[in-house]
DRENZALO-187161 format. One record per residue: residue number from 1; x, y, z of N, C-alpha, C in turn. Coordinates in Angstrom, 3 decimals. Example, Ala and Ser with C-alpha at 12.3 -4.5 7.8 and 13.67 -1.06 7.14 Angstrom:
<drenkols>
[1,[13.190,-5.690,7.800],[12.300,-4.500,7.800],[13.200,-3.300,7.800]] [2,[12.850,-2.250,7.080],[13.670,-1.060,7.140],[12.900,0.030,7.870]] 
</drenkols>
This chain:
<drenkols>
[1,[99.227,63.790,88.440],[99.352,65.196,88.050],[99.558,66.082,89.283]] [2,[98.864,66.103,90.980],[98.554,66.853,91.769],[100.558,66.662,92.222]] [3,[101.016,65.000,92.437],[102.247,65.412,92.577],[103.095,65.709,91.473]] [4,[103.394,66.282,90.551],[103.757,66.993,89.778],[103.639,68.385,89.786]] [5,[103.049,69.013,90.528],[102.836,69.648,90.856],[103.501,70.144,92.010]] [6,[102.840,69.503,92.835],[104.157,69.652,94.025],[105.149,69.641,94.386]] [7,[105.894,68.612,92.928],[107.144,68.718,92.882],[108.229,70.239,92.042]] [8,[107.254,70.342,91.125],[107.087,71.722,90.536],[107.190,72.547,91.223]] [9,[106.423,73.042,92.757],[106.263,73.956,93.572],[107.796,74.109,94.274]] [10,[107.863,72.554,94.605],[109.174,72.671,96.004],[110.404,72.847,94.908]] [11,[110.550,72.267,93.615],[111.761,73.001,92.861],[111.905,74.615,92.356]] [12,[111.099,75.239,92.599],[110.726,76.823,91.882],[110.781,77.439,93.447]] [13,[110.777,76.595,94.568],[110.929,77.115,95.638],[112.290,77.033,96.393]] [14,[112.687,76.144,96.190],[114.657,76.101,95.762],[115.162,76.663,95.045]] [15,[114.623,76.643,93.646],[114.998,78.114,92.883],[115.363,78.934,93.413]] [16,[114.604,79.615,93.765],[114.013,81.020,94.664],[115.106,80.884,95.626]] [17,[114.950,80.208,96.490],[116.243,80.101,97.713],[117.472,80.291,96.969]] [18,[117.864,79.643,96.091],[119.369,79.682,95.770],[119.497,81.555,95.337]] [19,[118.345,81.913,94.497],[118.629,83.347,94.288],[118.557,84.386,95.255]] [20,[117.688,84.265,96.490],[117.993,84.971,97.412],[118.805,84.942,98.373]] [21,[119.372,83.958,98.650],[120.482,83.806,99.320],[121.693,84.973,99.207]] [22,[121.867,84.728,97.646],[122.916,86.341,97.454],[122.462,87.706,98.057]] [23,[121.329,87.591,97.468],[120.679,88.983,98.166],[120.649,88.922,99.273]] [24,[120.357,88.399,100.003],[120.556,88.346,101.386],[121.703,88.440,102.020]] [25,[122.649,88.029,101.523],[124.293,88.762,101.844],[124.937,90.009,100.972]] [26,[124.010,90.458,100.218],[124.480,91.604,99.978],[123.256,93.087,100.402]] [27,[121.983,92.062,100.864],[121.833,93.312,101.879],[122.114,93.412,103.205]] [28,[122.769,92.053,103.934],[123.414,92.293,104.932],[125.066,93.610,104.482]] [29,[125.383,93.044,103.553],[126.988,94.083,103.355],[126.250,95.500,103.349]] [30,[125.368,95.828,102.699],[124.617,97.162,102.565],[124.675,97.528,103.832]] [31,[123.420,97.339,104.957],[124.090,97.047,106.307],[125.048,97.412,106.785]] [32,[125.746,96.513,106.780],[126.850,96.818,107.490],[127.735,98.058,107.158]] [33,[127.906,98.089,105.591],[128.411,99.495,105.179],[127.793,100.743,105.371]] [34,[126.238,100.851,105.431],[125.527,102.259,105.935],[125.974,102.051,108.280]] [35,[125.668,100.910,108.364],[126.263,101.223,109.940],[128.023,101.828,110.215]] [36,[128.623,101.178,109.777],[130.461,101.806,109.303],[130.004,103.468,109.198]] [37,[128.910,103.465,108.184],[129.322,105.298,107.613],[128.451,106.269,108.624]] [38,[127.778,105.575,109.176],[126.905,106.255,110.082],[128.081,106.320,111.630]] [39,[128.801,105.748,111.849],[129.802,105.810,113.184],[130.530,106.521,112.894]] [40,[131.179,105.768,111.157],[132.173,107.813,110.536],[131.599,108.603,110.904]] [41,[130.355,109.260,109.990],[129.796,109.906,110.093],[128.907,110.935,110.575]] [42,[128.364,110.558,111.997],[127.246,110.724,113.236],[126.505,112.371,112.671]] [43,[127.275,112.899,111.727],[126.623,114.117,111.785],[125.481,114.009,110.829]] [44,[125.539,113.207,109.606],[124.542,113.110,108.642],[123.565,111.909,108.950]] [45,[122.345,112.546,108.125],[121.019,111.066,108.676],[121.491,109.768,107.922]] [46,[120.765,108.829,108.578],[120.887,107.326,107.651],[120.533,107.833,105.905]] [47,[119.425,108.496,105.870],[118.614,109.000,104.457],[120.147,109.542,103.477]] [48,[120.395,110.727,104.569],[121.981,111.592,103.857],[123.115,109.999,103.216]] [49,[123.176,109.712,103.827],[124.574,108.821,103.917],[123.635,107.631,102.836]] [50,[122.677,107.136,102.988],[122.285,106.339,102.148],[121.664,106.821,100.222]] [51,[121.792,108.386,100.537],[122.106,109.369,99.188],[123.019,109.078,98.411]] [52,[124.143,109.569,99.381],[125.599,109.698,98.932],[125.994,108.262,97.967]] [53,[125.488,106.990,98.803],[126.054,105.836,98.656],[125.386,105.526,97.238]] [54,[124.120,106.312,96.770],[123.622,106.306,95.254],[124.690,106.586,94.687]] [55,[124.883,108.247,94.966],[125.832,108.495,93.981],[127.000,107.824,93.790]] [56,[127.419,107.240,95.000],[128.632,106.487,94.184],[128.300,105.304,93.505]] [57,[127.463,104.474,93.365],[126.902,103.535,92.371],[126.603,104.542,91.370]] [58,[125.835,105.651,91.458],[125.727,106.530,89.631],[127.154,106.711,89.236]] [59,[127.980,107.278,89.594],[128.971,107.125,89.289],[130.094,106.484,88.349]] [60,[129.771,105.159,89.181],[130.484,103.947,88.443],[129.604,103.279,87.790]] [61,[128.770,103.648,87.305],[128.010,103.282,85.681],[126.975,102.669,86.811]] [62,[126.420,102.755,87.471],[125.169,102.311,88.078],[125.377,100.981,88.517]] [63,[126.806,100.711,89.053],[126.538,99.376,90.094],[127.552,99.655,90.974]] [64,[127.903,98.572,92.180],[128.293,98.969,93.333],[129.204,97.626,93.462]] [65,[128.783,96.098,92.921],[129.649,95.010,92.391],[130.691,94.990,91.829]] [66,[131.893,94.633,93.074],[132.876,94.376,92.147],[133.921,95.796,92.826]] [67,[133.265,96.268,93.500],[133.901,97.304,94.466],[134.372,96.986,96.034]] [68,[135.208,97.253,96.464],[135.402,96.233,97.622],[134.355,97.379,98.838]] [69,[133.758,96.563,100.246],[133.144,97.592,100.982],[133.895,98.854,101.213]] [70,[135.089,98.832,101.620],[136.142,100.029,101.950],[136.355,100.773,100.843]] [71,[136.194,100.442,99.935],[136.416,101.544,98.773],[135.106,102.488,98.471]] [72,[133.547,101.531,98.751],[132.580,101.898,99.028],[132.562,103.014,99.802]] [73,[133.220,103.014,101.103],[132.643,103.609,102.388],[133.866,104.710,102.062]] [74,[135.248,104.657,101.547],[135.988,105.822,101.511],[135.301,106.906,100.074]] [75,[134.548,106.428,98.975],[134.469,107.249,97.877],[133.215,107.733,98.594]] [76,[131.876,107.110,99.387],[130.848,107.633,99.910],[131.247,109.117,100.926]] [77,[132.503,108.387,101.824],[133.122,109.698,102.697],[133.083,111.216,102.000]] [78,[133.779,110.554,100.801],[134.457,111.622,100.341],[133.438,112.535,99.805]] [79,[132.207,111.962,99.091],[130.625,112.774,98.779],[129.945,113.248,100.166]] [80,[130.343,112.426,101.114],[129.531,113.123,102.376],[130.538,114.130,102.982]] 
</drenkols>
């Protein structure tokens, strides 16, 4: 039973890995797209520019998937 268990643990823990993995490259792209808008940008705070980048996810029905980064960072421009 105790390894059954353990095997239980290390598969729900691969789980887990395979699902964060995405996240983890899409909060690196986040990243990288608030650094891009902040070099556009220099006049507004990280906070400002990381506003804007809501609204353009409210916008498009509340997601940001499926948008390429540059289209991201030109519709964010255009709110900042």
């Amino acid at each position: 039973e105790n390894s059954l268990q353990k095997t239980s643990t290390c598969s729900s823990v691969n789980s887990s890995g395979v699902f964060v993995s995405p996240y983890a490259l899409n909060l690196s792209s986040f990243t990288k797209l608030i650094k891009r808008l902040q070099e556009r940008h220099p006049e507004f705070s990280r906070d400002e520019i990381v506003d804007a980048v809501k609204e353009v996810r409210r916008i498009n029905k509340g997601v940001l998937s499926g948008l390429a980064i540059s289209s991201i960072e030109e519709k964010t421009s255009a709110i900042l």
